[in-house]
FIDO-213039 format. One line per 8 residues: their letters; for each residue x, y, z of C-alpha. Coordinates in steps of 0.02 Angstrom, whole numbers, plus 50000, padded with zeros to 5 digits. Layout:
a = X:Y:Z | ...
//
This chain:
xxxxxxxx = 54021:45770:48902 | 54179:45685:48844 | 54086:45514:48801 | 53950:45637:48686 | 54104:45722:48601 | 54165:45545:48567 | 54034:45459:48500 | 54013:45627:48399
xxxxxxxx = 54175:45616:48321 | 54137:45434:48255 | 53999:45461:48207 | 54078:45605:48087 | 54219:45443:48031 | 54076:45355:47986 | 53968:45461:47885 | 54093:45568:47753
xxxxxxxx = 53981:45591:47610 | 53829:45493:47473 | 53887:45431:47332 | 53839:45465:47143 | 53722:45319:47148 | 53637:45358:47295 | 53587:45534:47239 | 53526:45498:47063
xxxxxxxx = 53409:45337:47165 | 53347:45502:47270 | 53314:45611:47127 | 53215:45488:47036 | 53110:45435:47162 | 53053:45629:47208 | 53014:45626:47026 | 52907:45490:47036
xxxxxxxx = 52827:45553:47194 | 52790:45742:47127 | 52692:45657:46941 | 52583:45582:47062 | 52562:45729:47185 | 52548:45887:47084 | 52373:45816:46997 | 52299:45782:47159
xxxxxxxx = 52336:45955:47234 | 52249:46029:47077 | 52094:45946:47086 | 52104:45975:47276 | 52112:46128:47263 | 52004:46153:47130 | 51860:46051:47246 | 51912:46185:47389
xxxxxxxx = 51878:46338:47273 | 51712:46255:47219 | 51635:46222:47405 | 51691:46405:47456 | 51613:46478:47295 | 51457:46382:47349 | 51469:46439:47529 | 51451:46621:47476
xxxxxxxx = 51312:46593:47337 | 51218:46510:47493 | 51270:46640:47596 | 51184:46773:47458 | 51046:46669:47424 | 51017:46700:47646 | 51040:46866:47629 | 50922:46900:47490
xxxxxxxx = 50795:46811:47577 | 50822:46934:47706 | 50801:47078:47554 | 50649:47011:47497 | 50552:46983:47661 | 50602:47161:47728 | 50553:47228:47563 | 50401:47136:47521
xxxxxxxx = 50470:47098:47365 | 50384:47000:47253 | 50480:46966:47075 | 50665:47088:47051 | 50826:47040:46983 | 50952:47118:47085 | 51133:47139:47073 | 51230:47062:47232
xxxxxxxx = 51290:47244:47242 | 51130:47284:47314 | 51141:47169:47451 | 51321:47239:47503 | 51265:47432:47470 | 51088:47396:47590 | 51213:47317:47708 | 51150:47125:47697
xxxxxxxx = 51326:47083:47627 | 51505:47142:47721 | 51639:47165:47598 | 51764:47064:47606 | 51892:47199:47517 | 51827:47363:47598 | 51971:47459:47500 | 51932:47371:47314
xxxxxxxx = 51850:47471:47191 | 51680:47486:47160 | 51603:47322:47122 | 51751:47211:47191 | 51693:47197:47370 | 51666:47029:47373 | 51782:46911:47305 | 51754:46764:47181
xxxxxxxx = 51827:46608:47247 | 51842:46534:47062 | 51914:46721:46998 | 51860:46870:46989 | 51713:46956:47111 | 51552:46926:47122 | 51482:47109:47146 | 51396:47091:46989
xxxxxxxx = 51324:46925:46986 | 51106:46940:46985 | 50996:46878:47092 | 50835:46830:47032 | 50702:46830:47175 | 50528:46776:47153 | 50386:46743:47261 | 50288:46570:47264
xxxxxxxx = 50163:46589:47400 | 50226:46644:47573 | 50407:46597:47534 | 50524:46647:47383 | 50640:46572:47273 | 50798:46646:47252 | 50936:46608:47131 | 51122:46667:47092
xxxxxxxx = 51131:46682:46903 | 51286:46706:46785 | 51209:46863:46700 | 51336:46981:46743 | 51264:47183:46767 | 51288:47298:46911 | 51163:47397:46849 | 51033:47475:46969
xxxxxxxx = 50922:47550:46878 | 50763:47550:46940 | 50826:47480:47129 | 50903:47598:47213 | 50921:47766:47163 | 50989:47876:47303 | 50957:48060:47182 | 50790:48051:47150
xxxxxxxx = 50706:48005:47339 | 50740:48095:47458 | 50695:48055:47642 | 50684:48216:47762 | 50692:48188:47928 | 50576:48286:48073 | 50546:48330:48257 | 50382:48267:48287
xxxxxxxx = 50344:48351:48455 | 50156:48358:48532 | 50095:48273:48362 | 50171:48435:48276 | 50328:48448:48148 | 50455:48525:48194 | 50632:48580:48141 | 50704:48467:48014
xxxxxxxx = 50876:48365:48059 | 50939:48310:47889 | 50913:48198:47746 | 50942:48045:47707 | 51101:47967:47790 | 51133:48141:47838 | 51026:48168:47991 | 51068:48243:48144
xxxxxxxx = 51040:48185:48318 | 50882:48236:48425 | 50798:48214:48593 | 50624:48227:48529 | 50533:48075:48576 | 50460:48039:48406 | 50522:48099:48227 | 50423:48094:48073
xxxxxxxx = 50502:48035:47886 | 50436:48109:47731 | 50498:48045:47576 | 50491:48154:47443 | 50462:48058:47267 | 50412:48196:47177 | 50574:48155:47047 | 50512:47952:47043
xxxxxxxx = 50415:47924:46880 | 50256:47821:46904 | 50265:47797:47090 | 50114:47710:47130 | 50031:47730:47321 | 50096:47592:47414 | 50265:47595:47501 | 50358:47478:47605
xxxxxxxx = 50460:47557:47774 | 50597:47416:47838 | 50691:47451:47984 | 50799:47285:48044 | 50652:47155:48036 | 50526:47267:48060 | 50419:47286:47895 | 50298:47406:47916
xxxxxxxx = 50173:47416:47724 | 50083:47582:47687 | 49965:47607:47554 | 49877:47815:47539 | 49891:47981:47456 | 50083:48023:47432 | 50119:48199:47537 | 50242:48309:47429
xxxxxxxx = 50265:48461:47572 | 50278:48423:47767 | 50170:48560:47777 | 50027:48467:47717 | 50024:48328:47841 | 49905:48326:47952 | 49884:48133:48004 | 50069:48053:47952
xxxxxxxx = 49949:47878:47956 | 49847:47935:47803 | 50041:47933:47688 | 50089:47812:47605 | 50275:47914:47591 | 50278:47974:47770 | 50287:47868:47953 | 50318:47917:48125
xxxxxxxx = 50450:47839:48227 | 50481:47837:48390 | 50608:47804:48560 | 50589:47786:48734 | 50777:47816:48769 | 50872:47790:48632 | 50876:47716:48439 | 51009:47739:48296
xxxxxxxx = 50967:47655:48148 | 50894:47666:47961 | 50735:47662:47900 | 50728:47595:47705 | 50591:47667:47607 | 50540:47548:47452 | 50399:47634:47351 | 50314:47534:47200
xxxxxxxx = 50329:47621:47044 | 50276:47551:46859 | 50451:47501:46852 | 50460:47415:46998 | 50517:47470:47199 | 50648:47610:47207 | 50716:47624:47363 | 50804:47749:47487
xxxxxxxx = 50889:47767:47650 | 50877:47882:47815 | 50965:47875:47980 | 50846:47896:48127 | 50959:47951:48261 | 50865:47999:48447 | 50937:48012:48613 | 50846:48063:48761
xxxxxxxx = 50974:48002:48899 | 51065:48152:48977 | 51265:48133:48979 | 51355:48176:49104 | 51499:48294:49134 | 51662:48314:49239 | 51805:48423:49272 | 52001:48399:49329
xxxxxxxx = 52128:48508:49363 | 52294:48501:49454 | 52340:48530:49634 | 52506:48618:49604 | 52528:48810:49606 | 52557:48925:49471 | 52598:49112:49444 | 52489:49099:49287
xxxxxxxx = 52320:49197:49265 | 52226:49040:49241 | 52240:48845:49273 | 52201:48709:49113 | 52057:48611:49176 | 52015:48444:49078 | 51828:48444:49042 | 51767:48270:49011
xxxxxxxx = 51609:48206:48988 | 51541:48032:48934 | 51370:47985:48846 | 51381:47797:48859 | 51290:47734:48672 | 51197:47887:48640 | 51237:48035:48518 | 51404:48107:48615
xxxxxxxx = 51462:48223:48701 | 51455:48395:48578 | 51490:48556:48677 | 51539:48589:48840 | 51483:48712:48980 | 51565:48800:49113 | 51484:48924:49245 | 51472:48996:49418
xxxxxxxx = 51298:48994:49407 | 51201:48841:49506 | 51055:48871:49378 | 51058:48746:49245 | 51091:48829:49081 | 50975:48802:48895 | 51047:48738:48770 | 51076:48924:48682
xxxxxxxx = 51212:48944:48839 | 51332:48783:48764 | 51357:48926:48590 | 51465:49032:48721 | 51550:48880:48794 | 51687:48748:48737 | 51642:48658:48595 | 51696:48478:48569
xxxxxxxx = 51772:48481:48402 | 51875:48312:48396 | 51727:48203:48470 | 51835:48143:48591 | 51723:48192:48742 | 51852:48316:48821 | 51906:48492:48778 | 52026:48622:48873
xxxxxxxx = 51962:48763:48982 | 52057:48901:49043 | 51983:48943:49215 | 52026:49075:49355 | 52005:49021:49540 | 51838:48986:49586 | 51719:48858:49630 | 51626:48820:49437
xxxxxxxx = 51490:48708:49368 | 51525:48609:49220 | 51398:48553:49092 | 51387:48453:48944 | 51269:48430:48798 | 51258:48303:48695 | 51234:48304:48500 | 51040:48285:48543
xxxxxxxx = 51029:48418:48647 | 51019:48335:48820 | 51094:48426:48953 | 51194:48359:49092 | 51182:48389:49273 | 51328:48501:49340 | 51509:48451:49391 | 51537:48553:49528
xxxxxxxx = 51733:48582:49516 | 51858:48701:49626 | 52006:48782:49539 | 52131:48823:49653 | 52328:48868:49665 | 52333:49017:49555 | 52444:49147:49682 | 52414:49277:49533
xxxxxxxx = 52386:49419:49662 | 52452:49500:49818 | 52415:49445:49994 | 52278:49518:50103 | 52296:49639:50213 | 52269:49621:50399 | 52173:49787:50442 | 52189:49853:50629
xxxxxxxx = 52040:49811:50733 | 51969:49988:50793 | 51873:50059:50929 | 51692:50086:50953 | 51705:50182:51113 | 51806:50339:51165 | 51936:50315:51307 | 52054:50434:51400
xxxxxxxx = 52186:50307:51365 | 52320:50269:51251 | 52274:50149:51122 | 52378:50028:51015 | 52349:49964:50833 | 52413:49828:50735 | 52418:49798:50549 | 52509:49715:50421
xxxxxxxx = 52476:49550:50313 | 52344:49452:50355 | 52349:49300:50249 | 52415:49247:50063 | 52315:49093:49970 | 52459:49039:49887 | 52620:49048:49959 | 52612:49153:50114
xxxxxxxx = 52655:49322:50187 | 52817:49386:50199 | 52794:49544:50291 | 52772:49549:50450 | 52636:49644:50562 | 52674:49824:50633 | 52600:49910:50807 | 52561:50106:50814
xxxxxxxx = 52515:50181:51007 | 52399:50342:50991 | 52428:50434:51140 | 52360:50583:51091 | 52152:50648:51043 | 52124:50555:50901 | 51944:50492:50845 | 52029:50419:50671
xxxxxxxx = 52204:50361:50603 | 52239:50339:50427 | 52367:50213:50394 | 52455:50177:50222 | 52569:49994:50213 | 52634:49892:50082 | 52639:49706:50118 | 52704:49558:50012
xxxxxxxx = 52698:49376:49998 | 52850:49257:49980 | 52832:49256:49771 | 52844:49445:49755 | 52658:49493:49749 | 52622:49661:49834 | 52478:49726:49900 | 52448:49926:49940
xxxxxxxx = 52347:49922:50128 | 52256:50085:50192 | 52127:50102:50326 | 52051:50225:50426 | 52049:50163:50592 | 51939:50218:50724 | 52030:50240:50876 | 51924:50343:50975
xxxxxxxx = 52059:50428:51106 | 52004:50602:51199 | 52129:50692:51289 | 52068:50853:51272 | 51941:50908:51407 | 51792:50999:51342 | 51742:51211:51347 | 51610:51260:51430
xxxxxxxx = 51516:51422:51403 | 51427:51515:51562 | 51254:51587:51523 | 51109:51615:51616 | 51166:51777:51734 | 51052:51942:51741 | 51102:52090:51802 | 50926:52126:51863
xxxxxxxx = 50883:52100:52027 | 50755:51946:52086 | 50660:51907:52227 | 50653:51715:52199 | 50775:51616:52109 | 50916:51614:51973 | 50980:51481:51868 | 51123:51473:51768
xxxxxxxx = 51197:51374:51653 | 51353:51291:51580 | 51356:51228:51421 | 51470:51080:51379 | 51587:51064:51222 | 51673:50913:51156 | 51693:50877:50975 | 51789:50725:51017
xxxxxxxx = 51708:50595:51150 | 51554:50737:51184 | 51494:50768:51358 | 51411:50703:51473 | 51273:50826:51491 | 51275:51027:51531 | 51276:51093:51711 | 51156:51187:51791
xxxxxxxx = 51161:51294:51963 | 51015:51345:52060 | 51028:51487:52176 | 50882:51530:52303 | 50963:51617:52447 | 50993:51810:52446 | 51145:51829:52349 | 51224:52007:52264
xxxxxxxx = 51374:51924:52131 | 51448:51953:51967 | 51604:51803:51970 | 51488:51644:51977 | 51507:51497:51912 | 51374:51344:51856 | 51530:51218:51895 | 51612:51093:51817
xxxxxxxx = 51593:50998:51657 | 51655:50824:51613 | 51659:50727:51428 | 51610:50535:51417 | 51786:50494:51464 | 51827:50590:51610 | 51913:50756:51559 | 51844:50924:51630
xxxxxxxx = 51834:51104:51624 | 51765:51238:51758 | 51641:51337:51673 | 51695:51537:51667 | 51674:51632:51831 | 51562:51756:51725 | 51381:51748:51785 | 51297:51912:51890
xxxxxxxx = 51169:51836:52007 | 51068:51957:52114 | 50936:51897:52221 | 50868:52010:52358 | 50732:51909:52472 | 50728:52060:52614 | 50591:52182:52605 | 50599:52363:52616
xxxxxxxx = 50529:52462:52768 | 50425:52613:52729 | 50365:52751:52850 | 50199:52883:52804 | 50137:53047:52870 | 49966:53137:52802 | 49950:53325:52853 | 49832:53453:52813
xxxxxxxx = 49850:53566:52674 | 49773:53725:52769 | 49804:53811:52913 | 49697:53774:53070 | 49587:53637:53003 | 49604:53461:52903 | 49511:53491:52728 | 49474:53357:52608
xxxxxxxx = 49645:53359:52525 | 49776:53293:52640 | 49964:53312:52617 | 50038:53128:52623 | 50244:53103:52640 | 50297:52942:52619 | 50481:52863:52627 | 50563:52704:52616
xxxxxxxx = 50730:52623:52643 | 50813:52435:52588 | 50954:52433:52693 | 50867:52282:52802 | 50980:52160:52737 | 51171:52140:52754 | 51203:52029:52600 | 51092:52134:52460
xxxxxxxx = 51001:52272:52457 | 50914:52285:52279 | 50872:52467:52328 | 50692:52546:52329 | 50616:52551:52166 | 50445:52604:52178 | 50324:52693:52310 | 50122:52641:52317
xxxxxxxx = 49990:52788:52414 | 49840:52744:52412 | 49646:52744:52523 | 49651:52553:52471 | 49717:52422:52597 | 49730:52298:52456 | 49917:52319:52374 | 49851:52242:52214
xxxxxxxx = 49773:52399:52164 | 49924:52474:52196 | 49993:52600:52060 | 50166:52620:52093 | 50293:52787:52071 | 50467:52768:52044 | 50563:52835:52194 | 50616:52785:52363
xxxxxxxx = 50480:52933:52439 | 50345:53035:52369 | 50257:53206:52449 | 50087:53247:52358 | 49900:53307:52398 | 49779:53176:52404 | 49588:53193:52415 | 49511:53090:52560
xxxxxxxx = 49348:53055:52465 | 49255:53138:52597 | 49161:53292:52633 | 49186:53388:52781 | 49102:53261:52884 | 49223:53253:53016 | 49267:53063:52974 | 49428:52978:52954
xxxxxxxx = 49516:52926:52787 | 49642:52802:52814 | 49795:52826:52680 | 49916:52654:52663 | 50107:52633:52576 | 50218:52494:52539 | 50358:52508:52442 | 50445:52393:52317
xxxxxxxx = 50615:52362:52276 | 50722:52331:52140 | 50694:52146:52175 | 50504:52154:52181 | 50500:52116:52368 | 50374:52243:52441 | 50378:52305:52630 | 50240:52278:52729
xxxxxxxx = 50103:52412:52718 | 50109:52568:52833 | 49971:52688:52862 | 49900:52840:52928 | 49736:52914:52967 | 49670:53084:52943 | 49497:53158:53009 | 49427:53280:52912
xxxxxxxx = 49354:53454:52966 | 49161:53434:53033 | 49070:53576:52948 | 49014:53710:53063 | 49143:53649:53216 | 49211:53829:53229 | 49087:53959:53164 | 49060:54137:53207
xxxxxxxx = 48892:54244:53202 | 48846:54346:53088 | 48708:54460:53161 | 48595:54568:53119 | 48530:54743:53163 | 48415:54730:53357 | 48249:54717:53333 | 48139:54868:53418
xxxxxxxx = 48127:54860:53607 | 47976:54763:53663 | 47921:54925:53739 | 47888:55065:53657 | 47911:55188:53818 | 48017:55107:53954 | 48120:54969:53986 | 48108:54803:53890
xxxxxxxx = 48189:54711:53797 | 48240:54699:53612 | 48331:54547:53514 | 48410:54537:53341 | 48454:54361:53227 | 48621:54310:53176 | 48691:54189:53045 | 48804:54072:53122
xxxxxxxx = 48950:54053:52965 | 49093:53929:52970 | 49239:54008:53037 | 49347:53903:52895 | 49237:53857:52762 | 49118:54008:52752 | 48948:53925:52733 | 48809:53954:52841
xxxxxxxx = 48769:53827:52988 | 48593:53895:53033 | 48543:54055:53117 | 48552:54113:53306 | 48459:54245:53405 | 48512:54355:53533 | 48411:54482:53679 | 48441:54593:53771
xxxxxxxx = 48370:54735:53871 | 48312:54902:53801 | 48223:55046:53860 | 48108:55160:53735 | 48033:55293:53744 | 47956:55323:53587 | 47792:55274:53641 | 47781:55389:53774
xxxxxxxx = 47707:55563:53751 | 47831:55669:53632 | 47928:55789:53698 | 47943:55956:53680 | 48018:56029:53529 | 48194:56013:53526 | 48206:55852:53625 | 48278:55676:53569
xxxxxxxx = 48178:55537:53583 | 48029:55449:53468 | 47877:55533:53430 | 47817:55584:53256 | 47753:55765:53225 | 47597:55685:53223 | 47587:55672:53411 | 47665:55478:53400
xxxxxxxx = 47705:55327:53312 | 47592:55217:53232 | 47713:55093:53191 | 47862:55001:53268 | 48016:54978:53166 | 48147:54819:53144 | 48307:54901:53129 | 48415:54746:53110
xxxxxxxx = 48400:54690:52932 | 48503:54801:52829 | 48429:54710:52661 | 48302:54824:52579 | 48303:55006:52616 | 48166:55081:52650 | 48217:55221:52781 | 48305:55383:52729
xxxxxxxx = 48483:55456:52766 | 48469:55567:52944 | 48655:55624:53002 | 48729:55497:52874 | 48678:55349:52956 | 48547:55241:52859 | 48441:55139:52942 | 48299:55015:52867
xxxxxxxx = 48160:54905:52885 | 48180:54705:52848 | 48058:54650:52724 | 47953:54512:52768 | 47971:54542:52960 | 47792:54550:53038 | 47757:54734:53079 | 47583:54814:53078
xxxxxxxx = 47534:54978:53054 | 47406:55080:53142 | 47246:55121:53022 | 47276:55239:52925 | 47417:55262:52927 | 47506:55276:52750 | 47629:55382:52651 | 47780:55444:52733
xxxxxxxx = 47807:55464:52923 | 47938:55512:53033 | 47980:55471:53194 | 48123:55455:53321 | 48231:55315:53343 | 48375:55291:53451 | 48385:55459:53470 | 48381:55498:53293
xxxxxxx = 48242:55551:53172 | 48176:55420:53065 | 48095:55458:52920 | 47993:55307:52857 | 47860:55240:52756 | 47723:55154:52828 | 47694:54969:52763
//
């Protein structure tokens, strides 16, 4: 470093200055040098303007070539203008006025500079003239055509998207232009459609209402275009007129790819109502994104959903949603109308609400026992319970609890908790009601029965209690109930059973009801007792009399004994009537039968005779012997039991000579008696009163009379003087 500082500084010694000489040498030689330079840089740059002035006239003459061929020209003088307004031509100076777009490299622009084009064959010639106009008359002439623009669906129109550059998007396969030259004077039938290097020539009738076309091929003003996936681009419409072509513009915008659509949101918590989620979407080249979607529902929406959803109004493919918790689909549509398929997205973090509450798990079955619940806060989404859980023991009958509690989670969020738990605890034993008791007596059995109670657990079943045995109570009981969970009761000591299975004794005596002889009607005494058993005597209820063995045909008198006339159903035959009694209790048992027999009276047992007067001796004068005939009549009954006769001996002597006057005996003043006399008949007099006493002749009794023997005769009898008519 020292030896550079040194050579530094002598080198400054040296060198201290030029002199006067030296400068004016240096000042005429630049002199020199710049009279020989300055003419050469003008004509070089001069040359440099030239070959970039020819560049660009080249560069037109290309790009009119281009013009031509897409437009079929065949002779037009066009302004360069044209070129840059159909887009052949960039502009060099986008933000110069109108016609200075394109700069001149020798001054000035050349905007305005004509173009002749003319066919020669199957190539043109095109040249760049100095004629200066930027007129377009009769070129381009954007107010009088206009281009509308069409769904064309299933061959048919549909709605219209726009005009001319102003078309909007669609996802219609195919779209059909019209262009309306209805304003273009002398427009001839043959048109020319360019779209890039496609050239498409039409010649037909010219269709002035879309309404009218029926096959787009027969217009020469309309053509159908169509996309597989996707095309954005213009369609020029050149239409010969007298004049020449006037020309016009559309846009032809389709997209039939769907976008597609997503969703983000942030992880972190908030007390807010709602988190911002960032909907997104992308649709790669096609029309872009227009409106957004958002949805619980998993069914794809139409396109009239997107007017209720977020609309996309920067056309930056994103837009703001304010969303709630929740799991939500997100769509998008583009500007054609495609639809996306869903972005399924989960909001989460919002702790807007209070925790949950953790309910006490209850009972389905009753128990005797104590039971225990616990409640309190179950769980918080966001930042967790703060309150802790709380136990209640029911030890008392208790089928529900209600339970009130407040719980909280560690931001301040409450939550008001109530239940009704079901805790199902009986401690109360059931009530039973005793029925079934008579106070009537029975011979077989008695049931009775308790009747169970519970409003809490319920019971198990009723009780029941059969008694068969001989039994004489009013304190019984059917016994115990129970409920499903073990408590009891004893049913009420309040039941009267009686059941008497002991059968009374009865005793019977039949006796006659006259003195000295059994008639027909008997006297009958029956009596009966239940004192046979020492546990219940139901009493004697009823007695049954009757001449029938069978007790079935029994009809039974109330009483314990009974004392009546009964006929025997006999005559006095001197048979035997049987006569049978039971009795029955108050229980319906009935004793066994007892009986007694009773003979009836024979007619004619005891009789005595009833006889009548004797008969004359069988000799009229002597000794003989005389009878008489009796009726035999019953000594009780009266009646007749046949007749009896009876002799003895006798001694007459009517038939002997008469005696002397004055003397008894028979005889008739006659000298005798013709006839004999029956003097024991007293039925039909036919004798006359001697000394009072009357004495007569039987009629029918065999007698004869001596021959001649008539009218009154007397004659002596028993001592006595008969008087007596002869028969």
């Amino acid at each position: 470093m020292l030896e550079l500082k040194y050579e530094s500084r002598n080198f400054m010694m040296k060198n201290k200055g030029f002199t006067l000489v030296e400068v004016i040498m240096v000042v005429v030689i630049l002199g020199i040098i710049i009279g020989i330079a300055v003419p050469s840089y003008i004509a070089i740059s001069n040359n440099i303007k030239t070959k970039n002035y020819e560049q660009k006239v080249d560069n037109i003459k290309a790009k009119a070539l281009e013009y031509a061929s897409d437009y079929n020209v065949e002779n037009i003088t066009i302004p360069v203008k044209v070129l840059i307004e159909e887009g052949y031509l960039a502009e060099e100076n986008p933000d110069g006025n109108d016609n200075e777009k394109i700069m001149n490299p020798l001054g000035g622009y050349l905007d305005c500079q004509n173009v002749n084009i003319t066919r020669e064959g199957d190539s043109y010639k095109v040249e760049v003239i100095d004629s200066i106009s930027c007129s377009t008359s009769g070129l381009v002439n954007t107010s009088k055509i206009l281009i509308d623009v069409y769904e064309y669906r299933d061959n048919q129109v549909g709605n219209k998207l726009g005009t001319n550059g102003n078309v909007n998007w669609t996802n219609s396969d195919k779209v059909v232009l019209m262009a309306n030259v209805s304003n273009v004077s002398g427009a001839l039938n043959d048109s020319i459609w360019v779209h890039g290097t496609s050239t498409t020539n039409k010649r037909g009738k010219i269709a002035y209402s879309v309404n009218e076309i029926n096959d787009p091929a027969e217009y020469a003003n309309v053509i159908v275009v169509d996309a597989l996936v996707f095309l954005d681009t213009e369609y020029t419409f050149s239409i010969n007129t007298n004049n020449g072509y006037v020309s016009q513009k559309a846009s032809v915008k389709i997209d039939r790819e769907i976008p597609t659509a997503m969703a983000s949101v942030s992880s972190a918590w908030t007390k807010n109502n709602t988190k911002d989620v960032q909907l997104s979407g992308s649709d790669g080249s096609g029309s872009g994104i227009d409106k957004f979607y958002v949805t619980t529902d998993t069914t794809k929406p139409d396109k009239n959903a997107f007017n209720r959803g977020y609309t996309n109004d920067d056309n930056q493919d994103y837009t703001k949603a304010e969303l709630d918790v929740g799991t939500y689909y997100v769509y998008a549509i583009d500007k054609a109308g495609n639809i996306s398929n869903s972005y399924k997205i989960e909001v989460s973090g919002i702790d807007k609400t209070g925790p949950v509450c953790k309910y006490a798990v209850g009972k389905t079955n009753w128990t005797q026992t104590d039971f225990t619940i616990t409640y309190g806060c179950q769980n918080d989404t966001g930042t967790g319970c703060k309150t802790l859980d709380k136990t209640e023991t029911i030890n008392y009958t208790a089928k529900t609890k209600t339970i009130n509690w407040t719980i909280e989670d560690n931001i301040g969020n409450k939550t008001n908790c109530s239940q009704i738990v079901n805790t199902y605890v009986d401690k109360t034993p059931p009530t039973c009601v005793s029925s079934g008791g008579n106070g009537n007596w029975t011979n077989t059995s008695r049931t009775i029965t308790g009747t169970c109670s519970d409003s809490d657990s319920g019971c198990v079943s009723n009780i029941s209690k059969n008694y068969t045995t001989e039994i004489n109570s009013s304190k019984e009981s059917p016994g115990i109930v129970y409920d499903k969970v073990g408590n009891y009761t004893s049913c009420p000591s309040d039941q009267t059973v009686k059941i008497d299975k002991t059968n009374p004794t009865v005793s019977i005596s039949v006796s006659s009801t006259s003195s000295g002889y059994n008639n027909t009607t008997a006297k009958v005494s029956v009596s009966s007792a239940d004192s046979s058993s020492s546990i219940a005597n139901s009493g004697v209820a009823s007695i049954c009399v009757q001449t029938s063995s069978d007790v079935n045909k029994c009809s039974w008198q109330s009483g314990s004994s009974v004392s009546q006339n009964m006929g025997t159903g006999r005559s006095y035959d001197g048979g035997s009537t049987t006569f049978y009694a039971w009795s029955k209790d108050n229980a319906g048992n009935i004793s066994s039968a007892a009986s007694s027999s009773y003979t009836v009276y024979r007619n004619c047992s005891v009789t005595w005779t009833s006889w009548g007067d004797w008969g004359g001796c069988s000799s009229s004068c002597g000794s003989g012997t005389k009878s008489r005939g009796g009726t035999r009549i019953d000594s009780y009954l009266g009646g007749s039991c046949g007749g009896v006769s009876d002799s003895t001996s006798c001694s007459e002597s009517y038939g002997c000579p008469p005696p002397s006057s004055g003397n008894s005996g028979g005889g008739s003043s006659g000298g005798g008696n013709n006839c004999w006399v029956d003097w024991n008949n007293p039925e039909g007099s036919h004798g006359s009163a001697v000394y009072g006493i009357c004495k007569t002749r039987a009629n029918g009794v065999t007698s004869t009379c001596a021959p001649g023997c008539s009218g009154q005769h007397s004659g002596w009898g028993d001592e006595f003087c008969v008087y007596y008519n002869c028969r």
